[in-house]
C-alpha positions in Angstrom: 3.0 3.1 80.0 0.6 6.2 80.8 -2.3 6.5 78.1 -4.2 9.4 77.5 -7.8 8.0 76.7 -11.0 10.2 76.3 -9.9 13.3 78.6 -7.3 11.9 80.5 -4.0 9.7 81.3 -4.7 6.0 82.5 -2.5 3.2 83.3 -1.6 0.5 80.2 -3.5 -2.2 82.2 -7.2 0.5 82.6 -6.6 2.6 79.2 -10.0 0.7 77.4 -12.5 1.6 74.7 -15.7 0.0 74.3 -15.6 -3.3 72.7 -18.6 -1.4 70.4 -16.6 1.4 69.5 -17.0 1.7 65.9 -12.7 2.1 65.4 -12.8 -1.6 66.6 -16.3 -3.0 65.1 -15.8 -1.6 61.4 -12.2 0.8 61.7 -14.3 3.8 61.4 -11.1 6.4 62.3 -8.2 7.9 61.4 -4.3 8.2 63.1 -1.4 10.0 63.3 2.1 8.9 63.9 4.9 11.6 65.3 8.1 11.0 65.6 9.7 12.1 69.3 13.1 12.9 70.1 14.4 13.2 74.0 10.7 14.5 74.7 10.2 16.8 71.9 7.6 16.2 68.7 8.8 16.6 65.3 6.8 18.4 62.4 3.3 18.3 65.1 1.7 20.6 63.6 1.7 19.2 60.0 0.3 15.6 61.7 -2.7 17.7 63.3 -3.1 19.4 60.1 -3.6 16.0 58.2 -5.5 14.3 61.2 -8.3 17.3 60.7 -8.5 16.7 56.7 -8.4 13.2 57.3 -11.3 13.5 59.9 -13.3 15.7 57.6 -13.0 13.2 54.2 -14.4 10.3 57.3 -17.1 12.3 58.4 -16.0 12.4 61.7 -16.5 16.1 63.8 -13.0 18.0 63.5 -10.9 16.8 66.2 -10.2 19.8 69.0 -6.6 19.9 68.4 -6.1 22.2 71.2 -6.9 19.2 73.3 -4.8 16.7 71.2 -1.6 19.1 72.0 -2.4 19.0 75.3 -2.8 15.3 75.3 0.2 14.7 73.2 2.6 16.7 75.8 0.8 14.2 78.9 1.8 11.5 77.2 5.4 12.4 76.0 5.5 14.2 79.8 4.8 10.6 81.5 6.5 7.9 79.0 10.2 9.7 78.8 11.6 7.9 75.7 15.0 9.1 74.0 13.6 8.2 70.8 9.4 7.5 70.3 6.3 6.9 68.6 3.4 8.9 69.5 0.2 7.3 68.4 -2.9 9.8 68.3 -5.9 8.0 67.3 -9.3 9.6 66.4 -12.2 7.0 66.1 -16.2 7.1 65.3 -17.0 6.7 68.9 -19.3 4.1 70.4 -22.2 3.2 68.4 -24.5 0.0 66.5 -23.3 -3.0 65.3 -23.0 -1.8 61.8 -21.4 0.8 59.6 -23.9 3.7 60.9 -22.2 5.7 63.5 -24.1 6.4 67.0 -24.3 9.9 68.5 -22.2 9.7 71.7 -19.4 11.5 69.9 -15.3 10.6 68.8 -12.7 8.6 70.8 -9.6 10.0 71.2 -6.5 7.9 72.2 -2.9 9.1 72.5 -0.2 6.7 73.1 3.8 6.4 73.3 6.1 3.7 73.3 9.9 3.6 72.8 11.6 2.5 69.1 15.4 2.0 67.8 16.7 4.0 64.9 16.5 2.3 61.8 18.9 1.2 60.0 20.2 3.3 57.3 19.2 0.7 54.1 16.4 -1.8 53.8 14.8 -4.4 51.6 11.7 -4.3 50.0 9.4 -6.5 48.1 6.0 -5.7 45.6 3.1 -7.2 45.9 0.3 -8.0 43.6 -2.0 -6.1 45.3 -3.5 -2.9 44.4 -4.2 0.8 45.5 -7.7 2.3 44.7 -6.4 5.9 43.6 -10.4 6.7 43.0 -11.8 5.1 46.7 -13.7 6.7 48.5 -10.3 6.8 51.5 -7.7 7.8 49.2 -5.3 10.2 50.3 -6.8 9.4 54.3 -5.0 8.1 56.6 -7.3 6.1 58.7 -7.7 2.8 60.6 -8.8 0.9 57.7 -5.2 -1.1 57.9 -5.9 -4.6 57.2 -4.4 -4.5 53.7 -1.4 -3.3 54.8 -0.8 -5.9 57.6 -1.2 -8.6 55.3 1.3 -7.0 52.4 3.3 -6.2 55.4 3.3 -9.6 56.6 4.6 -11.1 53.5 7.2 -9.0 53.6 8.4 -9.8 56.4 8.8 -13.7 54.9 10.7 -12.9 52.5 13.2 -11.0 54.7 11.7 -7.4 53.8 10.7 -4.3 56.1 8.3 -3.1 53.3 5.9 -4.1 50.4 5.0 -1.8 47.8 1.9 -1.1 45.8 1.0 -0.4 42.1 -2.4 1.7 41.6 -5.4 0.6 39.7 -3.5 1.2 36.7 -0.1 -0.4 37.3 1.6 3.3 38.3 4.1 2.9 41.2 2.1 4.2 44.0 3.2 3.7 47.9 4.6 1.3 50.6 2.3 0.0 53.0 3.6 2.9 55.5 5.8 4.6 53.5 6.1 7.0 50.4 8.9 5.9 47.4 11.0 7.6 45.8 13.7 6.7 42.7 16.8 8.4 41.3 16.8 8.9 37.6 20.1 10.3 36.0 20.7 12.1 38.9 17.1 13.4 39.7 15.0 12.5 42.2 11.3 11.4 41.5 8.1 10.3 43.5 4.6 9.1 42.8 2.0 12.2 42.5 -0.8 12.2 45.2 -3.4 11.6 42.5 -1.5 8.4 41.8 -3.5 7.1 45.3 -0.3 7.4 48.1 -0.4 8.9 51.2 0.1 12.8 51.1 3.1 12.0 53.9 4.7 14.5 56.0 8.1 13.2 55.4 7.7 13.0 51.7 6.3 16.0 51.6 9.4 17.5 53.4 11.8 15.4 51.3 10.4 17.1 48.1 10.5 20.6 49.5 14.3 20.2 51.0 15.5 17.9 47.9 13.7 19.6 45.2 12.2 15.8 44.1 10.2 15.8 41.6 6.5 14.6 41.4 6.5 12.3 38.6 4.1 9.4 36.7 6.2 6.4 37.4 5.5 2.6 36.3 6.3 -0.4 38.4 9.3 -1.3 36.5 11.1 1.8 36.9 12.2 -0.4 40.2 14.3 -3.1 37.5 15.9 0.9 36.3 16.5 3.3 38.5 19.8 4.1 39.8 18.6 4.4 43.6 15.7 4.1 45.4 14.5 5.2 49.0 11.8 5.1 51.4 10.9 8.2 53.7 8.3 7.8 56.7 7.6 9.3 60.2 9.9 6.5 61.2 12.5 5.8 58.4 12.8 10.1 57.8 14.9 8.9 54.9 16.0 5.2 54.1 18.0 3.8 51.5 16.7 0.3 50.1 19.4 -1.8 48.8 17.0 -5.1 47.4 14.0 -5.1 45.8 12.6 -8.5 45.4 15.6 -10.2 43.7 17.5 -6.8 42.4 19.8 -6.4 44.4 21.1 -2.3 44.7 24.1 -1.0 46.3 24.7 -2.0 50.4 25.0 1.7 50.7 23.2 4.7 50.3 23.7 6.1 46.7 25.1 9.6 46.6 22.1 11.3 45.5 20.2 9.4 48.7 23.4 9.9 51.0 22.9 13.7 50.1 18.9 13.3 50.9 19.7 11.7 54.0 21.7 14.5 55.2 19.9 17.2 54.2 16.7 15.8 56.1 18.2 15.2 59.4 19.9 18.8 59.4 16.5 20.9 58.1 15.3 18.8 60.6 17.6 19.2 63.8 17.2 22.9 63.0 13.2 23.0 63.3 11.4 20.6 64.4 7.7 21.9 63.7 8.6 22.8 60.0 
């Protein structure tokens, strides 16, 4: 694996950071995830978009995202992949032992590994847990991922791929990398971005294609709806067949089956949309 690290590629084995760089001593950054296909990036220019608001709601300098293209390309360039992860990662830089960032400027790491296609349903679990639609990282997506490795985590014991989150208030909210949504009578429906989610780049697609609709939802609109799916960089658009012990059809609902088409041909006919 080739890793583009401050200004240039390195080898997996010398691609290092400081051990005081303030991404690893208090997750002072923000990231990016882009789906690749047979070398090409899908919906870039959306990611960079987000990576700059997210870097200006941190406090961090506006990443140069002339250099994070260029990066991005050295990276797909030398880790060929039929279908990838690119990982762009903009951090505080080195500085103190602390939560006051130093002055030798940002980190900028770009990575790229290989992944499957998922499969076309999934389970899902809640969790007790909640999102802070009023903190002070809402709506970024940065570094700070602790709370999602642990929902994750439990997941993942109880056979899962996702967990997902009520807000402060006990409105259905997010997955721990993912955006929900839920078929109603036919219509499609998704959390608002006030309700605390992630403004994703696939969700936000999945509304614009599908004509979803942003709606106030409650947590037990999971026990109702008639179909629910995830969208993410990864999933684009999966269909969830269990969540915690309701089980939902093995297949994808007609309204998601339609989704799921639409997505992947919009998509396959522009990938920078």
């Amino acid at each position: 694996m080739r890793i583009w690290v401050n200004g240039g590629l390195r080898d997996a084995d010398d691609a290092r950071l400081s051990v005081l760089d303030h991404g690893l001593t208090v997750g002072d950054g923000i990231f990016e995830t882009v789906r690749t296909g047979e070398g090409r990036p899908f919906a870039l220019t959306r990611h960079l978009d987000r990576l700059a608001r997210s870097a200006r709601g941190l406090g961090l300098p506006d990443p140069d995202l002339d250099e994070v293209r260029r990066a991005a390309t050295a990276v797909i360039d030398a880790n060929p992949v039929t279908l990838g992860r690119l990982r762009i990662t903009y951090t505080g830089g080195l500085s103190p032992l602390g939560s006051d960032r130093g002055t030798a400027g940002p980190s900028l790491v770009v990575a790229l590994d290989g992944v499957s296609r998922r499969p076309d349903t999934t389970a899902v679990i809640t969790v007790p847990w909640t999102r802070n639609e009023r903190g002070a990282l809402t709506g970024l997506k940065t570094t700070s991922y602790a709370e999602n490795v642990v929902a994750l985590a439990r997941a993942r014991e109880r056979g899962a791929s996702e967990a997902l989150f009520p807000n402060t208030v006990g409105r259905l909210c997010e997955g721990t990398g993912s955006n929900v949504f839920v078929v109603l009578d036919g219509r499609i429906h998704t959390p608002p971005v006030a309700s605390g989610c992630l403004a994703g780049i696939t969700r936000a697609l999945a509304v614009e294609w599908t004509g979803a609709e942003e709606s106030d939802l409650p947590m037990d609109v999971l026990a109702e709806a008639d179909e629910i799916f995830l969208t993410s960089t990864l999933r684009d658009i999966q269909a969830v067949h269990r969540v915690d012990d309701r089980e939902l059809a093995p297949e994808p609902g007609p309204v998601t089956a339609k989704a799921m088409r639409i997505f992947d041909e919009r998509a396959g006919n522009d990938l920078d949309p």
